[in-house]
NUGUMAR-78681 format. One line per 5 residues: number of its first residue (from 1); their letters; for each residue x, y, z of N, C-alpha, C. Coordinates in nm, 4 decimals. Example, Ala and Ser with C-alpha at 12.3 -4.5 7.8 and 13.67 -1.06 7.14 Angstrom:
2
1) AS) 1.3190/-0.5690/0.7800/1.2300/-0.4500/0.7800/1.3200/-0.3300/0.7800; 1.2850/-0.2250/0.7080/1.3670/-0.1060/0.7140/1.2900/0.0030/0.7870
! end
This chain:
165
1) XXXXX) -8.4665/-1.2941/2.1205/-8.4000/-1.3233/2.2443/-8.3126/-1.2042/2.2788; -8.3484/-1.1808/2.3957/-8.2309/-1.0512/2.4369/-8.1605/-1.0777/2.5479; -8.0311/-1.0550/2.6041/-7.9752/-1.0131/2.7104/-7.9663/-0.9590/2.7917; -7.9924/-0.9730/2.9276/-8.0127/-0.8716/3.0128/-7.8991/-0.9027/3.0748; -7.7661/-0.7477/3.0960/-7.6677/-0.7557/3.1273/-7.6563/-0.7721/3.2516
6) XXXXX) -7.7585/-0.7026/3.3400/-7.7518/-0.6784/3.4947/-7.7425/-0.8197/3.5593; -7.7770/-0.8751/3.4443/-7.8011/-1.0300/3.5591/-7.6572/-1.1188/3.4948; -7.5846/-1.0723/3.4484/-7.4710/-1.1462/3.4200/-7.3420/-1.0771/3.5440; -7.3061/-1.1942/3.6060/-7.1928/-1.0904/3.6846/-7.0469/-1.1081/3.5979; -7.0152/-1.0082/3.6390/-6.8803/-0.9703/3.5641/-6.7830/-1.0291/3.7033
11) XXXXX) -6.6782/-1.0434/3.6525/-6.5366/-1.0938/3.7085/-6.5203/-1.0636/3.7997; -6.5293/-1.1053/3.8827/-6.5177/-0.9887/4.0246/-6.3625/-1.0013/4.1033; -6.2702/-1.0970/4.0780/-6.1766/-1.1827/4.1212/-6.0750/-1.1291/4.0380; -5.9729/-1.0858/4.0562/-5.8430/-1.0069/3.9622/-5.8021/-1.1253/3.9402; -5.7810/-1.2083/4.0274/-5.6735/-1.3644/4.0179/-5.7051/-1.4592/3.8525
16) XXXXX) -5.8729/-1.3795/3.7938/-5.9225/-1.5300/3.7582/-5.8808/-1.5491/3.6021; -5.8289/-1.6158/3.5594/-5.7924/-1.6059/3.4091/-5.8870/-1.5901/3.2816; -5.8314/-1.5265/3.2160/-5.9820/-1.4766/3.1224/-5.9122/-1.5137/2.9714; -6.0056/-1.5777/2.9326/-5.9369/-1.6535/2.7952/-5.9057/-1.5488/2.7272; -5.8526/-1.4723/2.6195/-5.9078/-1.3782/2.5224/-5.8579/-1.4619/2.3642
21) XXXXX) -5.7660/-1.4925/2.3859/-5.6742/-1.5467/2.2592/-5.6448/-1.7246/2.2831; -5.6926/-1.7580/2.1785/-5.6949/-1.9399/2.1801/-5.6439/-2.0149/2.0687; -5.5915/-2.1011/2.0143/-5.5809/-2.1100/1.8852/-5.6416/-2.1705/1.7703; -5.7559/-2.1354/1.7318/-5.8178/-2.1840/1.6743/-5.8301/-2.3037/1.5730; -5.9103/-2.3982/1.5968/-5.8674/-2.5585/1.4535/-5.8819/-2.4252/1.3441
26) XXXXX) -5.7191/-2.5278/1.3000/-5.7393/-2.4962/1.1243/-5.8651/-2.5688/1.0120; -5.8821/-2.4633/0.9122/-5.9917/-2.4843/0.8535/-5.9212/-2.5509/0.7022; -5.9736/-2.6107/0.6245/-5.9543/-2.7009/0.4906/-5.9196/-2.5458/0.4450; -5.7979/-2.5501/0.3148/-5.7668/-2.4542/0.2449/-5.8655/-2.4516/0.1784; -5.9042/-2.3177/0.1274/-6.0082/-2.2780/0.0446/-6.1362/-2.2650/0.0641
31) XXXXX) -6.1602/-2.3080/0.2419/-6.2635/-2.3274/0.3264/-6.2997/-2.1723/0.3962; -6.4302/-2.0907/0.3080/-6.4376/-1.9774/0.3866/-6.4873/-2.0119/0.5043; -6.4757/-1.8689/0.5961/-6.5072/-1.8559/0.7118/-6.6445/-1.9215/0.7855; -6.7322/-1.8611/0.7159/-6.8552/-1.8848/0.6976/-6.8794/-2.0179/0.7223; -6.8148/-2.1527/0.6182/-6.8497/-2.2464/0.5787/-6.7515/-2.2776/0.7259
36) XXXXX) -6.6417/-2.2704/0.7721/-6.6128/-2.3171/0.9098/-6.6619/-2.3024/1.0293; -6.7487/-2.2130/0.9828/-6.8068/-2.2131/1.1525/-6.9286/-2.2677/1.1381; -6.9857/-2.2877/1.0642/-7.1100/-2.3797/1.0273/-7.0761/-2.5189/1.0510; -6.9220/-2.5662/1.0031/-6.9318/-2.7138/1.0097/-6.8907/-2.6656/1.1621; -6.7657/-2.5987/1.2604/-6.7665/-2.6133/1.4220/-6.9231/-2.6427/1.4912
41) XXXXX) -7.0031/-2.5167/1.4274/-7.1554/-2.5546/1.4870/-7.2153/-2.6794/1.4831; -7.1975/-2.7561/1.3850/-7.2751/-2.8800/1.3308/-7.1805/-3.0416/1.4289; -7.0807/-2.9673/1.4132/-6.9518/-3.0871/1.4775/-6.8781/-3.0408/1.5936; -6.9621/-3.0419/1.6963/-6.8938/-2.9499/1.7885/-6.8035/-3.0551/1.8357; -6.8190/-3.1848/1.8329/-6.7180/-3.3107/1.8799/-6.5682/-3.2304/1.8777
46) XXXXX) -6.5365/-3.1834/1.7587/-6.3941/-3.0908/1.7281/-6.3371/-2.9782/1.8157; -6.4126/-2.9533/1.8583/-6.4084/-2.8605/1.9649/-6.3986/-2.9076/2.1391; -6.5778/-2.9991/2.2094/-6.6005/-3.0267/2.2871/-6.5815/-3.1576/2.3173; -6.5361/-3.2365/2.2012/-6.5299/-3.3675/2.2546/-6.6819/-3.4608/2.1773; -6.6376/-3.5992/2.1899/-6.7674/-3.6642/2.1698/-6.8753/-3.6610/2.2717
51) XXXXX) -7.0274/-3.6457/2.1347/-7.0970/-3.6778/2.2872/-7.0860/-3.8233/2.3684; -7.1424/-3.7883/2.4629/-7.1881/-3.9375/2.5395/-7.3047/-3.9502/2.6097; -7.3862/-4.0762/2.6130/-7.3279/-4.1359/2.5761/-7.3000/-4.1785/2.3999; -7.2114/-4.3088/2.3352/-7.2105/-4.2799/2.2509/-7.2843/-4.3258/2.1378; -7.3414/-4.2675/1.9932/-7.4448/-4.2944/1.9349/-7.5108/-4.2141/1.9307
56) XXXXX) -7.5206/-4.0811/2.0503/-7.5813/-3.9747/2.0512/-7.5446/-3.9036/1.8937; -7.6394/-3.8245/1.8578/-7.5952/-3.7631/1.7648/-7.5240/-3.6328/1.7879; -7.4422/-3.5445/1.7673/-7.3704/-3.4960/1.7649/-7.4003/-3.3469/1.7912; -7.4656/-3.2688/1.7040/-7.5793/-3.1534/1.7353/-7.6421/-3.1790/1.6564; -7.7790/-3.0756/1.6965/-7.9088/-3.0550/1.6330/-7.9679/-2.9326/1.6065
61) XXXXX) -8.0443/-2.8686/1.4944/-8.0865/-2.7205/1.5132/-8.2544/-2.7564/1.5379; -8.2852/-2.6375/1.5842/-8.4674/-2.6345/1.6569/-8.4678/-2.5283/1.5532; -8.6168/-2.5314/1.4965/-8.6662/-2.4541/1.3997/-8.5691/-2.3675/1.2811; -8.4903/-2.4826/1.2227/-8.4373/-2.4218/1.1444/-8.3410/-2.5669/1.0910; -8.2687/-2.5690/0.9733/-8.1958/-2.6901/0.8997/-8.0471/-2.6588/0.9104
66) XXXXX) -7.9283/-2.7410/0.9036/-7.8491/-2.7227/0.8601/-7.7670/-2.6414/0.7612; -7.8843/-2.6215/0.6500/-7.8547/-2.5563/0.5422/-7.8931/-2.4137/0.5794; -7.9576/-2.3748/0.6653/-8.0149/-2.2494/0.7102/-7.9854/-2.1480/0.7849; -7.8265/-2.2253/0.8566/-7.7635/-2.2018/0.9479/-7.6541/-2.0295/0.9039; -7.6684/-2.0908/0.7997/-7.5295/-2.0099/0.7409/-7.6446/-1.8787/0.6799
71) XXXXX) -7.7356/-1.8637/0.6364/-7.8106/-1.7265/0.6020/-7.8244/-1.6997/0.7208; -7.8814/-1.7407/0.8426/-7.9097/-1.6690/1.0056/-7.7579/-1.6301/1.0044; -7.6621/-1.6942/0.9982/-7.5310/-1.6358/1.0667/-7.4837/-1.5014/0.9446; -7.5437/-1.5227/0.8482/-7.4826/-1.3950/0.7435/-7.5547/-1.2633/0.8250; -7.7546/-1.3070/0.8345/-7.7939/-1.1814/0.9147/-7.7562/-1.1152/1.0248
76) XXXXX) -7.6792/-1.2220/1.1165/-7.6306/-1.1822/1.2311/-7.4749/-1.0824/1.1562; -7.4716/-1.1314/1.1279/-7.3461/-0.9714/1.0768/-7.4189/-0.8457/1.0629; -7.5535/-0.8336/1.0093/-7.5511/-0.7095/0.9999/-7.5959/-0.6475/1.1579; -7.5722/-0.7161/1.2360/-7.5820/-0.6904/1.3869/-7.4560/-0.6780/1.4557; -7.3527/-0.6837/1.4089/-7.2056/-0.6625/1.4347/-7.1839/-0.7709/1.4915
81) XXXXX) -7.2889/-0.9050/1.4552/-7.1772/-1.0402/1.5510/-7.1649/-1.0918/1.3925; -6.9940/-1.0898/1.4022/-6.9367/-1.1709/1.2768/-6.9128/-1.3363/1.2752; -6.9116/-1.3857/1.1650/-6.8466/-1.5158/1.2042/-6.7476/-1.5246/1.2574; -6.6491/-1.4525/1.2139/-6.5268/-1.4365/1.3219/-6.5201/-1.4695/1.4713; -6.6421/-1.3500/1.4978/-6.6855/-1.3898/1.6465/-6.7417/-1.5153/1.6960
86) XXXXX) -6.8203/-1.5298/1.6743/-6.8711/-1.6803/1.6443/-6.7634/-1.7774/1.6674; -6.6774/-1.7793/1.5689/-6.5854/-1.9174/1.5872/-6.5208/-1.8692/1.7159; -6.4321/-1.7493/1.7442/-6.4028/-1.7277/1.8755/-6.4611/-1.7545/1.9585; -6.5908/-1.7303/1.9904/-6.6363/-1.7528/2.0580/-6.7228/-1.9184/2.1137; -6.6596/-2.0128/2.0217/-6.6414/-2.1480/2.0002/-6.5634/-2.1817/2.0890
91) XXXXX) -6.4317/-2.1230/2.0489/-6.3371/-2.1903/2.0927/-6.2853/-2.1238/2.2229; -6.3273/-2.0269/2.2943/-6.3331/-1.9470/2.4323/-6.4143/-2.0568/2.4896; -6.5325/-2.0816/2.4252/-6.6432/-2.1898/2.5606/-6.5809/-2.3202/2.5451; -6.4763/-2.3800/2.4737/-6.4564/-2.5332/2.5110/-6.3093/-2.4916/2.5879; -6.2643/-2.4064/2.5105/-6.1239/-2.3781/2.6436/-6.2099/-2.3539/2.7702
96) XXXXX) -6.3144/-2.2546/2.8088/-6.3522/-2.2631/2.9240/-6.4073/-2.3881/2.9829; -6.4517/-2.4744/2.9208/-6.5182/-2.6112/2.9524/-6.3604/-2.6571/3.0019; -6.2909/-2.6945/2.9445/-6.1649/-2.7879/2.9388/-6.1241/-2.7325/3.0562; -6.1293/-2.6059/3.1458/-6.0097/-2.5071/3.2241/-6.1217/-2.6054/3.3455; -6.2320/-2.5988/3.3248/-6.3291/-2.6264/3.4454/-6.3485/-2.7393/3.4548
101) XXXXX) -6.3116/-2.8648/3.3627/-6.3175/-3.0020/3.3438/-6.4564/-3.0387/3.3496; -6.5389/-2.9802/3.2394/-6.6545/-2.9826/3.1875/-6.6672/-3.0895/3.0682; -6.7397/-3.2003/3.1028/-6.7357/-3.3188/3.0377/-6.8898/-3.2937/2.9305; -6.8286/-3.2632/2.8064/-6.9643/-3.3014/2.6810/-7.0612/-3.4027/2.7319; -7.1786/-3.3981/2.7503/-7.2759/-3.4797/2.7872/-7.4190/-3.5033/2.7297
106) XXXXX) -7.4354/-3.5728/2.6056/-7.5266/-3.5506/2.4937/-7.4907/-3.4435/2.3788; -7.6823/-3.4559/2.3163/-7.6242/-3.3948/2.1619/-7.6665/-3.1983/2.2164; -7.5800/-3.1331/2.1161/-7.5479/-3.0027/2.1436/-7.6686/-2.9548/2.0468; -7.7824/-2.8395/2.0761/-7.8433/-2.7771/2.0587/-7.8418/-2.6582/1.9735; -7.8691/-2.5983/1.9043/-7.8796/-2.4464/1.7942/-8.0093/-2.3833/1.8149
111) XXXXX) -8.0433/-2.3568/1.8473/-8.2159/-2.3291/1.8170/-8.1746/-2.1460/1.7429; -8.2680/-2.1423/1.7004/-8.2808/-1.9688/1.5448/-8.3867/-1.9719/1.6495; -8.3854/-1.8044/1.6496/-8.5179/-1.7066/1.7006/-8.4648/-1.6286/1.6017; -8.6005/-1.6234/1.4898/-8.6567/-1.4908/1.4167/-8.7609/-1.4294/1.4735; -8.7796/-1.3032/1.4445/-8.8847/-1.2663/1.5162/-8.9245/-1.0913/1.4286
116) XXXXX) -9.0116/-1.0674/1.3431/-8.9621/-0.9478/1.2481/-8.7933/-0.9300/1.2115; -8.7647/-0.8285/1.2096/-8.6088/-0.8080/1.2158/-8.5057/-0.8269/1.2774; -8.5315/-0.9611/1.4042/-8.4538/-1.0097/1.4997/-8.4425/-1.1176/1.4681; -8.2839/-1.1714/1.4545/-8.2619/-1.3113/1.4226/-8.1466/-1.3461/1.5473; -8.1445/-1.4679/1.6451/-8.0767/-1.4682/1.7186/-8.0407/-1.6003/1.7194
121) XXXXX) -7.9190/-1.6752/1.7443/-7.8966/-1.7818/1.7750/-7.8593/-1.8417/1.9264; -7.9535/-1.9420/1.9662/-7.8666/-1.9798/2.1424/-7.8208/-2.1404/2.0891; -7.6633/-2.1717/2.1519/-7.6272/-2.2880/2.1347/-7.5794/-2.3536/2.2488; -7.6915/-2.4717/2.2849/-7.6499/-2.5344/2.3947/-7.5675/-2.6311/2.3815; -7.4670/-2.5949/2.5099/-7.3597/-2.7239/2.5468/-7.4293/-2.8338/2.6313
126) XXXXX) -7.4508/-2.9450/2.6786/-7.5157/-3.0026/2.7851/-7.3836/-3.0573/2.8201; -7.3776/-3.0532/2.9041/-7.2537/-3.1069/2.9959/-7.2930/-3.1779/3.1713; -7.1871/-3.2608/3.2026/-7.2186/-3.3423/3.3303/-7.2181/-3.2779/3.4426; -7.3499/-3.1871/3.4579/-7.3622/-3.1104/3.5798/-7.4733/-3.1083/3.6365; -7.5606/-3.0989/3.7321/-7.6828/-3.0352/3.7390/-7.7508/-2.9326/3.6443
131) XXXXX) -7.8634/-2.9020/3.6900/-7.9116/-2.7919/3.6103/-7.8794/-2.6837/3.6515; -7.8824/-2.6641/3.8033/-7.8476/-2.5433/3.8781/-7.6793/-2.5111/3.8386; -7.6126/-2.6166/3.8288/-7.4483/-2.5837/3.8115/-7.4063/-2.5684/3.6819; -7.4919/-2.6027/3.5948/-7.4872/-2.5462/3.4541/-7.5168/-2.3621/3.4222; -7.6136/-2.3574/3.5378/-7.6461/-2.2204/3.5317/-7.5602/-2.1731/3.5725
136) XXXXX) -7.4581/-2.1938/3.6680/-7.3766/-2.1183/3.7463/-7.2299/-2.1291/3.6285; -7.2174/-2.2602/3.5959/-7.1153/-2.2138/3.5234/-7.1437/-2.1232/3.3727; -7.2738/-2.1124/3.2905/-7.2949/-2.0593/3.2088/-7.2854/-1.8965/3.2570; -7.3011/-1.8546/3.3514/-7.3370/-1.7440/3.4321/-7.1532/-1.6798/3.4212; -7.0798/-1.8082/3.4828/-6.8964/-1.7878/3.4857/-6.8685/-1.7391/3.3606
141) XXXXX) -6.9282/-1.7952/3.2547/-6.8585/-1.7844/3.1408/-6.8829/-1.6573/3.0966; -7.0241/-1.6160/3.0982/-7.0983/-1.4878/3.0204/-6.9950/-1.3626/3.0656; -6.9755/-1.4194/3.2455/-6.8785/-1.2598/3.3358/-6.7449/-1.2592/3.2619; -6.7210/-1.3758/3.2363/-6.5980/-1.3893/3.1157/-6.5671/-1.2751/3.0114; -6.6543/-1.3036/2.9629/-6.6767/-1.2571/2.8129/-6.7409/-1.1057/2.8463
146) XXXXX) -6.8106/-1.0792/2.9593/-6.8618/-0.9433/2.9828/-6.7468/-0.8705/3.0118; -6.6681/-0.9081/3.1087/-6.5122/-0.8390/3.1447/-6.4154/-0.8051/3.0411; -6.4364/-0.8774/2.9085/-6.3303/-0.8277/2.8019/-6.4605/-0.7941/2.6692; -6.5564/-0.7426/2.7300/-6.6333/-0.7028/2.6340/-6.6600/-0.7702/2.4862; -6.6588/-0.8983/2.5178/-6.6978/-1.0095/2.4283/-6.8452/-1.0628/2.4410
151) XXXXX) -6.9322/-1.0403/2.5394/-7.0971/-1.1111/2.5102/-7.1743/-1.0040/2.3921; -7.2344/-1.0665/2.3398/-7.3194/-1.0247/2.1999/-7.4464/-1.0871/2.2468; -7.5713/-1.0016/2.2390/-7.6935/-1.0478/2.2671/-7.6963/-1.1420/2.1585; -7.6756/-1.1725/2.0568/-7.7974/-1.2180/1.9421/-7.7133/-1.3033/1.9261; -7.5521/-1.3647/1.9698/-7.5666/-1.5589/2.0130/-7.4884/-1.5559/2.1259
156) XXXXX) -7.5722/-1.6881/2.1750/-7.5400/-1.7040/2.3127/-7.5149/-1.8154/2.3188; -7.3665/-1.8826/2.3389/-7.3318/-2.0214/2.4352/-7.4271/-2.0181/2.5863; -7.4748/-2.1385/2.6071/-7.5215/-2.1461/2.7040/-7.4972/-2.3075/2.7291; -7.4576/-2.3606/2.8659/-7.3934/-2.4865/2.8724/-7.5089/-2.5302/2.9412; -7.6092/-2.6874/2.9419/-7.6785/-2.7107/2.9991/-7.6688/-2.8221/3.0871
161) XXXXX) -7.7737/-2.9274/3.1327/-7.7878/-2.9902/3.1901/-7.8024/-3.1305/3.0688; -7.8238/-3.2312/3.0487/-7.8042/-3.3065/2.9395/-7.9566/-3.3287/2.9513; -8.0295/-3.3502/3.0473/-8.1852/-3.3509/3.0696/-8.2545/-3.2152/2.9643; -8.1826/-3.0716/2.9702/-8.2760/-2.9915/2.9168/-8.2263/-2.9679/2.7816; -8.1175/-3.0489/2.7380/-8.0956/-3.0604/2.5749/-8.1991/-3.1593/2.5181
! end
């Protein structure tokens, strides 16, 4: 999976607030990094809220396990996206959800693309929007993160429609 920057617009609005610094949930002492952003991925409820409706399960990964999560996210380091980033970048898309009053709407998505020496993760939010206004706000967020030089091709928040989760 790759990024094509041209089609992300950047900030165009001086007025518009740009998350950079959030405060991240504390993690269990003795809880590496690694192992916290695996459980944020798995439990995004902590972050985004429950799904709904409720009974939904919570997230899910596409071609790949729970347990599998955490070797894709080790490879993605040697691509310069750290876990670090990762969890930041967790907690930038539910502050941005929360700023836009973006309501969790079903179970949240992971899908792994390997592909030879390309390992990429996309994690969908589905939230109570259209499909078209999911695009538009996923589109808000990316100019976000493009303006303070935070988007990383190889994972991508992407917020959907609850139909295409």
């Amino acid at each position: 999976m790759s990024l094509q920057v041209n089609y992300v617009r950047p900030v165009s609005r001086t007025d518009r607030l740009v998350a950079i610094m959030v405060m991240p949930v504390p993690t269990a002492e003795g809880m590496s990094e690694l192992a916290a952003v695996v459980e944020l991925l798995r439990y995004p409820a902590v972050l985004f809220g429950a799904a709904r409706p409720e009974g939904k399960v919570d997230a899910r990964c596409k071609y790949t396990s729970w347990d599998g999560v955490d070797k894709a996210l080790s490879l993605l380091e040697s691509r310069n996206v750290s876990v670090t980033y990762v969890r930041h970048l967790l907690h930038l898309a539910a502050h941005f959800a929360q700023r836009h009053g973006l309501r969790r709407e079903g179970t949240v998505t992971l899908t792994l693309f390997e592909h030879e020496s390309i390992t990429s993760i996309r994690y969908e939010v589905p939230v109570d929007v259209s499909r078209e206004a999911a695009l538009e706000w996923t589109s808000e967020f990316w100019g976000e993160l493009a303006y303070v030089d935070l988007l990383q091709p190889h994972f991508l928040l992407s917020f959907v429609d609850e139909a295409s989760a």
